[in-house]
N, C-alpha and C positions, 0 to 999 in steps of 0.2 A: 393630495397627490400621492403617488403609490407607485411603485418601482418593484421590479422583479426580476432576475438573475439564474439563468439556466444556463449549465455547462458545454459548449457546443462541440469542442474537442479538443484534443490531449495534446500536451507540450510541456515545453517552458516559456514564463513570462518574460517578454521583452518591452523595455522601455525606452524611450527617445524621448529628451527633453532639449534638443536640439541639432541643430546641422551638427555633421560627421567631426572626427579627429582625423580622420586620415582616408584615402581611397581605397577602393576593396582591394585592388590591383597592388596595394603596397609592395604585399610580401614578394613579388616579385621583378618590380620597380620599372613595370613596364606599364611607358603612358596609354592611358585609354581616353578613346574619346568618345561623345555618346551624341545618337539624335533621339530627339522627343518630335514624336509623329504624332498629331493630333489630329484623329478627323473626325470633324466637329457635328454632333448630332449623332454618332453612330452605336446605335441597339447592339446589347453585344451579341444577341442570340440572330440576327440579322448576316453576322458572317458565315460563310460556308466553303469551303474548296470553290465552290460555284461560283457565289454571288462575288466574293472576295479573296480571290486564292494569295494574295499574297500576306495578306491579314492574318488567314486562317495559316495559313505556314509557319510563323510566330507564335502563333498563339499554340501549334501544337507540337512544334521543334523547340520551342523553347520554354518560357511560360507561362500559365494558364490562368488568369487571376479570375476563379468564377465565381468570386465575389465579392464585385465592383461595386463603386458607391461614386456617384456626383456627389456635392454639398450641395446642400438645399439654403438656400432657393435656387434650381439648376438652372443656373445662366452662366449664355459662355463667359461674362468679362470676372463674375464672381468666383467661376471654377479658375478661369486661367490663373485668377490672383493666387489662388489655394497653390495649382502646381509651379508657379513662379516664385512662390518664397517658404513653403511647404506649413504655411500657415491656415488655418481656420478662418470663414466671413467674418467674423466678431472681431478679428485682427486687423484686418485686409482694409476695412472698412468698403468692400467691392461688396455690398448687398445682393445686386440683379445688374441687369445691361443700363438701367433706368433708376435714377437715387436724385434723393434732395441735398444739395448742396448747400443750401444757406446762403447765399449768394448770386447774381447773376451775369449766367456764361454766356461771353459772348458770341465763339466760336459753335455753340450750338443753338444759336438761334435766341439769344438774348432769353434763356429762359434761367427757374430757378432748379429746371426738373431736368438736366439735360440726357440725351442717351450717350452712352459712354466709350461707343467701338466708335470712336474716331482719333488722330492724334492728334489734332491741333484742340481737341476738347480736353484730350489727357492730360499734355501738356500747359492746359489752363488750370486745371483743380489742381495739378503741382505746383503752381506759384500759388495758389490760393491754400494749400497746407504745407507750407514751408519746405516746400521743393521734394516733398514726395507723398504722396497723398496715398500711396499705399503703406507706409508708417514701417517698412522690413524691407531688409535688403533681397532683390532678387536674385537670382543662381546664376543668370546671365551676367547680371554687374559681379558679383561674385568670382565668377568664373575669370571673368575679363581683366579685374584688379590684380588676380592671379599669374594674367600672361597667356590664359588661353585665349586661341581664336573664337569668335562667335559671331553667330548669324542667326538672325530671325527671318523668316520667309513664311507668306501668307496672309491671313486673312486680316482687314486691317481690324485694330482695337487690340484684341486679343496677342496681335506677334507682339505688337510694340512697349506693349504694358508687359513681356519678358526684361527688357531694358529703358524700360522710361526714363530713367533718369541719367542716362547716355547724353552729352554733348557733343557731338560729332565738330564743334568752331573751338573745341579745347583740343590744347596737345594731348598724348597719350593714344591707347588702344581703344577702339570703337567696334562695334558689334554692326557687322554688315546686317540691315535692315532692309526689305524688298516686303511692302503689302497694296493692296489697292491706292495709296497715293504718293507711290514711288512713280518719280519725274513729273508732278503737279508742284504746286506754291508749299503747299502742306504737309508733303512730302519728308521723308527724312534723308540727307543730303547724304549722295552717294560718294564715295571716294576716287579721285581718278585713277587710284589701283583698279578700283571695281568696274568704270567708265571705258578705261583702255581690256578687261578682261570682256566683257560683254560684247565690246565692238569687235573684238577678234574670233569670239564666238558667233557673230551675227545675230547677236541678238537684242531689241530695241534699249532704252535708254528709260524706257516710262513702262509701265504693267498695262496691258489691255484689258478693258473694262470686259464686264464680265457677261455684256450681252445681253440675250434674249432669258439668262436665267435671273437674269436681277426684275423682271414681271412681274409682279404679283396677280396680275387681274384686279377686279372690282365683284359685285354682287351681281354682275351680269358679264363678265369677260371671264376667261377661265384663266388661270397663272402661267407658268413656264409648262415645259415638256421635253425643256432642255436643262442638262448639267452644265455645271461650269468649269465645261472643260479647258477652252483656251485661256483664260485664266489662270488657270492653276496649271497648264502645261509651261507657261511658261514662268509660273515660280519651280516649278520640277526643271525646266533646261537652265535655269540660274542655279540651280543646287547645283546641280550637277555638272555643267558643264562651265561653271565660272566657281561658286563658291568653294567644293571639295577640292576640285586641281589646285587653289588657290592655296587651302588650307594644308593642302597633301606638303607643296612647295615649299609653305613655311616651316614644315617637320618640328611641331609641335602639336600636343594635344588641343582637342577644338568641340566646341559645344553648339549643334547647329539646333532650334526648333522652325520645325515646318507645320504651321498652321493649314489643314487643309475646310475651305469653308464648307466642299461636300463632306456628308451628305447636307447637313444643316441648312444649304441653302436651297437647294434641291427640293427637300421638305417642304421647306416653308412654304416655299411661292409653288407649289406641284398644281400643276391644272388639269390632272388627273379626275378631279374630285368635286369641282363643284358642288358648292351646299347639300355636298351629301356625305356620310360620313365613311360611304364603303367605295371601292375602296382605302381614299384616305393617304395614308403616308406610307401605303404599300403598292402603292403602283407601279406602273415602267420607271416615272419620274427620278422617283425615289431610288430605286434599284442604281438607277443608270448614275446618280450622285454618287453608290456607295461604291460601288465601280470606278469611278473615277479618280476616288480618292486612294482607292486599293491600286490603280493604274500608277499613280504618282508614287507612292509606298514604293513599288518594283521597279521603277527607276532610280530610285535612290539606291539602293538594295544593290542593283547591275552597276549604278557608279562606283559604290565601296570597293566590289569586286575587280572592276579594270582596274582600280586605280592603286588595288593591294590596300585596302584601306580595312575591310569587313572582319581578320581576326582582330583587330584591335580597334573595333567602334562596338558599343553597345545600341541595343534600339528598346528604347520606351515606347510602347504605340498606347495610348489611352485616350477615350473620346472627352468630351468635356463632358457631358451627361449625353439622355437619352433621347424619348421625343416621341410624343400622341399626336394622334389625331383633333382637331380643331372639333367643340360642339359650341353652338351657339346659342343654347336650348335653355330654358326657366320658366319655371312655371309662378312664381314668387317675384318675380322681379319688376319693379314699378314701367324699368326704362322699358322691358321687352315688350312692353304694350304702348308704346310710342310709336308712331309713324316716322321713321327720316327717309329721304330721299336716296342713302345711300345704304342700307339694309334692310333686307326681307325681313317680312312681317312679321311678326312672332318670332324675330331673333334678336339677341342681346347685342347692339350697339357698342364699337370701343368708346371705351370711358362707362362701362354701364356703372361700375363700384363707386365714381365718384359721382355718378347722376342718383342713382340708388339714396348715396350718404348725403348728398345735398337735400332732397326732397325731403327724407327722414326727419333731419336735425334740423331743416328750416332754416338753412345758412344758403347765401351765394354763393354762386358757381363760378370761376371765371377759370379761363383755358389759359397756362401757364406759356404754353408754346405759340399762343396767337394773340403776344402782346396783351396780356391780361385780357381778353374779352371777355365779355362777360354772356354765361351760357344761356341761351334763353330760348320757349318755343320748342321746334323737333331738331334744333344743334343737339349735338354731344362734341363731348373735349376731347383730345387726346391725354394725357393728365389733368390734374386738377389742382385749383386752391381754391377753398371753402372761409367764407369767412368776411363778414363787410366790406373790409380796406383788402384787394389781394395784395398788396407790398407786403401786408401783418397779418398773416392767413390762421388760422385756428385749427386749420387741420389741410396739408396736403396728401393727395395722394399719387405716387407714381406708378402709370401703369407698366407691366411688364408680360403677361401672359400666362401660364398655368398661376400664377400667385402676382400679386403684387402689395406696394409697400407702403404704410399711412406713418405720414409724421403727424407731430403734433408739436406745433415751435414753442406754445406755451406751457407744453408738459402737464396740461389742463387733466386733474385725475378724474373729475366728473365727467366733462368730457369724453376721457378713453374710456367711462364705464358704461356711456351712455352709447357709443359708437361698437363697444363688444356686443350689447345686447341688439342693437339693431341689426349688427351684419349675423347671431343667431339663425338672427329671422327668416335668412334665404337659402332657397336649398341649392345653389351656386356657391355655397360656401362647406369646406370641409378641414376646418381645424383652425387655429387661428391661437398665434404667439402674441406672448403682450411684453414688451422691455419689465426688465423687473421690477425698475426704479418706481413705477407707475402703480405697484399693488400685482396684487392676485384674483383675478377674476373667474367663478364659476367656467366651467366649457372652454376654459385655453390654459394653457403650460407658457411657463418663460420662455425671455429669449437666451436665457443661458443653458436651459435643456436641448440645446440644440448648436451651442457654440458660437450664437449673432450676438455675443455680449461679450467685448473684450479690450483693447486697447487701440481700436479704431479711432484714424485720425477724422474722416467723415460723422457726419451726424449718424447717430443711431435710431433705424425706424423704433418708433411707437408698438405698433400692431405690424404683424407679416399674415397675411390673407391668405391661407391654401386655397385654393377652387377644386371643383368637383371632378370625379375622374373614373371610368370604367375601363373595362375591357368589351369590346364592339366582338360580332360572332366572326372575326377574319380566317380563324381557320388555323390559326399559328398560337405558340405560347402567347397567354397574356399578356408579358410584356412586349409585347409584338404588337399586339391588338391595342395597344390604351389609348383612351378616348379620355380629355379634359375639356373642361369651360375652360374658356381664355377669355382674358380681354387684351385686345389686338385688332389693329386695322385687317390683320388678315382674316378669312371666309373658315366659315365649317368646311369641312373637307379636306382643307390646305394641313400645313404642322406646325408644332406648338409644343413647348418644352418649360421648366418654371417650377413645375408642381409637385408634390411629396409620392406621386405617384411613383410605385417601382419599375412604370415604365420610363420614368426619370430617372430615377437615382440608379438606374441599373446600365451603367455605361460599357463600352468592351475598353479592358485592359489585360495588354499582354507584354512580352519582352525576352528578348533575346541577344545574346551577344556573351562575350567572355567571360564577366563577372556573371552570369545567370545562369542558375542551372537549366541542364537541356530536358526537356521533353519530362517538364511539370508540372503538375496540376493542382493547384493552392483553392483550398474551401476556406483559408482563413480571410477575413475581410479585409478590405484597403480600401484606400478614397485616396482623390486627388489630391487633397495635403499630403500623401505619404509618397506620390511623385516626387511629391518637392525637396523634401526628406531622402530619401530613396537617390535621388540625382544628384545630391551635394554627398552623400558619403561616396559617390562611385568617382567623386571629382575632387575628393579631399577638400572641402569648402569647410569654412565655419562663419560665423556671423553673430555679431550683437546681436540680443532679438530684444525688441521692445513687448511684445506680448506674448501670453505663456499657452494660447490655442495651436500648438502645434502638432502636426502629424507624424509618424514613425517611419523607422526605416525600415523596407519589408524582408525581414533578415531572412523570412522561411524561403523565399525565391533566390536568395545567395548563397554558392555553393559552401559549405559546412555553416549555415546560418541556422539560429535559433530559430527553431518553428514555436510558438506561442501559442498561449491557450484562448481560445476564444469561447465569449458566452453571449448568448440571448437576454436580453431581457425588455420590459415594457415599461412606460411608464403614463401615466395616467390623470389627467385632471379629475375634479370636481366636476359633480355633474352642472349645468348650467338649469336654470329653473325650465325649459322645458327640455329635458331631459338630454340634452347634447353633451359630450364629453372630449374631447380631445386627445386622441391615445397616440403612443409614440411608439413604433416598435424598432430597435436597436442591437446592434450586438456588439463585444467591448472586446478590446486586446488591452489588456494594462490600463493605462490612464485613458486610451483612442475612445473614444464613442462612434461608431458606424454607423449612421441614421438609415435606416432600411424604408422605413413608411409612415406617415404616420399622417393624421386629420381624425374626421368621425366615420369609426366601423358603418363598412356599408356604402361610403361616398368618397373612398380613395382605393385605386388600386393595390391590391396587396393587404390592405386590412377590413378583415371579415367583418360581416355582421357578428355582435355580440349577443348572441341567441334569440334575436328576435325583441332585445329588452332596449336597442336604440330607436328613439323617434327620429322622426323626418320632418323637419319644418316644411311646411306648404301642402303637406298633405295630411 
C-alpha cells in the first residue's frame, strides 16, 4: 500500500477531537439558534439563481463550502448518522440505508437484512443495542438535555434518527417530530401543545402521503413526473406556521432540522428516463424536486423574518450526498444473461452481487426478505444469504445501490479471500474494502482507509463493493453527468446514489446566519461529520464520545476562525493478480481525511486511467 501527500493550501492547522467548549456566539452572550436544511440527493453544481434561488442566495451571501464531501458509502441513513453526532461510519455503525443486524427485525418484515429509514425499525435495533444503536450521542438529544427547543421535520428515517433516543411517555423536554408516519400507529406521538397549535393553524393532525411521487414504475411503466410537493408543503406549513411561533413564544434558543426528501426522491422514481440513460436524473423530474426543495428552504427563510427570528438563527443547508444516473449494463456478469420476468434482457437484475456470489462459490441462495426462500430458476432476491442452513449463512449480502455490503458471520478468511477474487472478476465492480481484521488482500484497501472501522455498535461488514460509475455525454460538469451500476429494484434511467463516485461524494453545502461569515468561498474540504461538529460548537454542546472517528469544526467559515491547511494525497493497494488496484484519492486537514474518489482508475468517476497500465476485467 502506498500513500502520498501534496500541499493543497496555505493556513494553520486546526484540530477537533471533540464536540465544542462553548458557542461561537459566547463572547457576546446572545442566544443563537440554528436550522439544518437538508435536501436530500442534491448535486451541488445543480444550484443556480435559476434552478434554486434560494439555495444559491446562501450559498453566495454567505458560505461557500466548494468542497463538499458525503461519506462513503453515500446513503442517506449513513450520512444523516455522520451530521447527527459529527461522527465517522466506523462509529455510527450506519454503513448504508440497508445492514445486517444479526438478528431478526420484526418491524421490517421479519428479516436479518432490514432497510433502515423507518421508525418503528429504528427503534427496534435500539432495544437490540442497548438502547441506542448509533453508539453517540446526537446534537438533538444534546441540544434538548440543554433546554433548547427542537424539532425534526421530514423525511422519515433520516429526521428521526436526529433524536432516536427521545421518549415522548417520559417527563421532561421532547423534540417535536413530524415525518412520513406522523398520525399513523408508528408514528412519533405528538404533544397536545403541538395537537392544539396545528388545529389553530388548520392544519391536519397526520402528514399526506406523498402521492404520485412515491411511483417508481417497473421495466415497462415509466416512474413519477411528479415532486413531492404536498408532502413537504406541509412539513414547510408545520415549521412555519406551528413549530417557529411555537419556539419564538418560548424565547429560548432552538435547534430545528428539516429533512427535505427532494430532490432524492424525485430522482429516484423519475419517469423521465426509461431504460435509457439520457436524459436520466437531469430531466423535468428532477429539476422540479430541486425546486421544490429550494421552495421549502424560502419559507422558512420568510418565517424567520416575520417572526424577527433571522439575525439570531443560523442556517446549515447540506445535502446528504449526491446522485447518478441508474446503468444496468455488464458484460461479465453470470445473472445479466438470465431471463426474468421482471427485467430487460441483457440487464443486470436486483440482487445481481448475491446471484453472481452464489453461482461462483457454489453456495445457496435464499432471500432474507421473503422468509428465507430459497432462490432458484429466473428468481433473484432482494438481499441475500448464502449458505446451507440460512439461519447460519456463510456470507450475506445486503443490497443498497451504487455499492453494497457483504458480511461474513463466520469471519471465514478463505472465504473473504475466495469472494475478493471472484468479485475481481466483474467489470460492475470498481474497488472494493476488506475489514482489516480479515488480512490484506491484493486489489482492495482496508476498512479503516476510509474510516468504516471504529467503535460501532452494529456488525461490521466484511467487504464494501464500489460499483462501476462514469460520466454520460449530458452536456453539464461531470459530476452532473455520473452514470453508476446499482443494484436496486429501480430501472436504468431512474437515480441512484451509494458509490465512490465524485458524483456522490460531491454534495452542496453551504451556510449563513450570524456566526458565519458573509459572502465566502472555502476550497478547504469538509464532509458531513464536520456538520455535526460545526453545529455543537455554534450550540455550545459537549459529549462523552465512545469513538474517536470524529469530524472538525469548520473554523475557516467562522468569523475570525482558523483557516487550515489542507493536502492531497493518494493511497494505493497492491496490485490484484490480474492487474486491478484499488486507489483512493483524499485530501487531509489535521487528523480529518476527506475521501474524494476512489475504486479502479478508469471505472469510478473522478479517478483516471493510470496511463493506460490498468486492465479491465471482461474484456
Amino acid at each position: 500500500m502506498r500513500r502520498s501527500l501534496v500541499l493543497l493550501s496555505a493556513g494553520l492547522t486546526v484540530l477537533s477531537a471533540g464536540f465544542s467548549t462553548g458557542p461561537a456566539s459566547a463572547e457576546n452572550n446572545t442566544p443563537r439558534n440554528l436550522i439544518l436544511f437538508i435536501p436530500d440527493g442534491l448535486r451541488a453544481l445543480k444550484v443556480t439563481p435559476e434552478t434554486a434561488p434560494a439555495m444559491a442566495e446562501i450559498r453566495d451571501k454567505g458560505v461557500n463550502f466548494k468542497n463538499s464531501h458525503s461519506l462513503f458509502p453515500t446513503f442517506t441513513m449513513a450520512n444523516g448518522s455522520a451530521m447527527s453526532t459529527g461522527h465517522y461510519l466506523g462509529d455510527t455503525g450506519v454503513f448504508s440505508n440497508t445492514i445486517w443486524t444479526n438478528y431478526t427485525s420484526v418491524p421490517a418484515g421479519d428479516t436479518v437484512v432490514p432497510f433502515i429509514e423507518n421508525d418503528a425499525v429504528l427503534g427496534d435495533i435500539d432495544e437490540h443495542f442497548k438502547g441506542d444503536y448509533l453508539n453517540e450521542d446526537t446534537i438533538l438529544k444534546l441540544a434538548r438535555d440543554k433546554g433548547y427547543s427542537t424539532a425534526a421535520l421530514g423525511k422519515h428515517g433520516p429526521t428521526y434518527q436526529f433524536d432516536h433516543t427521545d421518549k415522548p411517555e417520559k417527563a421532561g423536554l421532547h423534540s417535536v417530530v413530524f415525518d412520513d408516519a406522523t398520525g399513523g400507529k408508528n408514528g412519533v406521538a405528538l404533544s397536545d401543545e403541538v395537537k392544539a397549535a396545528l388545529t389553530k393553524a388548520g392544519l391536519p393532525l397526520a402528514t399526506p402521503p406523498r402521492g404520485d411521487n412515491s411511483k417508481a414504475g417497473d421495466a415497462n411503466t415509466p416512474g413519477t413526473t411528479a415532486a413531492n410537493v404536498a408532502q413537504q408543503a406541509y412539513f414547510a406549513d408545520v415549521a412555519a406556521k406551528v413549530v417557529l411561533p411555537m419556539f419564538k413564544a418560548r424565547n429560548k434558543p432552538f435547534v430545528l432540522v428539516f429533512w427535505s426528501r427532494d430532490p432524492d426522491g424525485s430522482q429516484h422514481n423519475t419517469g423521465d428516463s426509461l431504460n435509457q440513460i439520457m436524459p436520466g436524473i437531469n430531466g423535468p423530474t428532477s429539476m422540479a424536486g430541486i425546486k421544490n426543495a429550494d421552495n421549502n428552504l424560502a419559507q422558512l427563510r420568510k418565517a424567520l423574518d416575520e417572526l424577527g427570528l433571522a439575525a439570531t438563527t443560523n442556517i446549515m443547508v447540506q445535502a446528504d450526498h449526491g446522485f447518478s444516473t441508474i446503468s444496468k449494463e455488464s458484460k461479465t456478469s453470470p445473472s445479466a444473461k438470465v431471463s426474468y420476468d421482471d427485467t430487460p434482457k441483457d440487464f443486470l437484475p436486483m440482487g445481481f452481487l448475491a446471484l453472481d456470489l452464489a453461482k461462483a462459490l457454489d453456495l445457496p441462495l435464499f432471500d432474507p426478505n421473503d422468509k428465507n426462500a430459497k432462490v432458484e430458476g429466473n428468481k433473484h432476491p432482494s438481499n441475500g444469504v448464502l449458505g446451507k442452513d440460512p439461519e447460519k449463512p456463510d456470507l450475506v449480502v445486503a443490497t443498497n445501490g451504487g455499492s453494497d455490503l457483504i458480511y461474513l458471520p463466520t469471519k471465514d478468511k478463505k472465504l473473504a479471500a475466495k469472494t475478493v477474487k471472484l468479485l475481481l472478476e466483474q467489470d460492475y465492480v470498481s474497488g472494493l474494502f476488506v475489514d482489516d481484521s480479515l488480512g490484506r488482500f491484493p486489489g482492495t484497501l482496508p476498512l479503516s482507509s476510509i474510516n468504516l472501522r471504529g467503535k460501532a455498535a452494529t456488525p461490521t461488514p466484511a467487504i464494501v463493493v464500489n460499483f462501476r460509475s462514469y460520466a454520460s455525454d449530458c452536456g453539464e460538469a461531470p459530476t452532473n453527468c455520473s452514470v453508476q451500476v446499482a443494484d436496486t429494484v429501480l430501472r436504468q434511467g431512474q437515480g441512484m446514489h451509494g458509490s465512490f463516485s465524485r458524483g456522490d461524494t460531491m454534495n452542496f453545502m453551504a451556510a449563513v446566519g450570524p456566526d458565519f461569515k458573509a459572502g465566502y468561498v472555502s476550497e478547504i474540504p469538509v464532509s458531513n461529520a464536520d456538520v455535526g461538529m460545526t453545529a455543537a460548537q455554534l450550540l455550545g454542546l459537549r459529549a462523552s464520545q465512545n469513538g474517536g472517528l470524529v469530524g472538525r469544526v469548520m473554523s475557516e467559515a467562522l468569523p475570525n476562525g482558523i483557516v487550515p491547511k489542507a493536502y492531497k494525497g493518494v493511497e494505493k493497494s497492491k496490485k490484484s493478480e490480474n492487474g486491478l488496484q484499488t486507489v483512493l484519492n483524499f485530501q487531509r486537514v489535521g487528523s480529518q481525511r476527506y475521501f474524494d474518489t476512489a475504486g479502479f482508475p478508469g471505472r469510478t468517476l473522478g479517478l483516471e486511467p493510470d496511463a493506460g497500465k490498468q486492465k479491465t476485467a471482461g474484456k
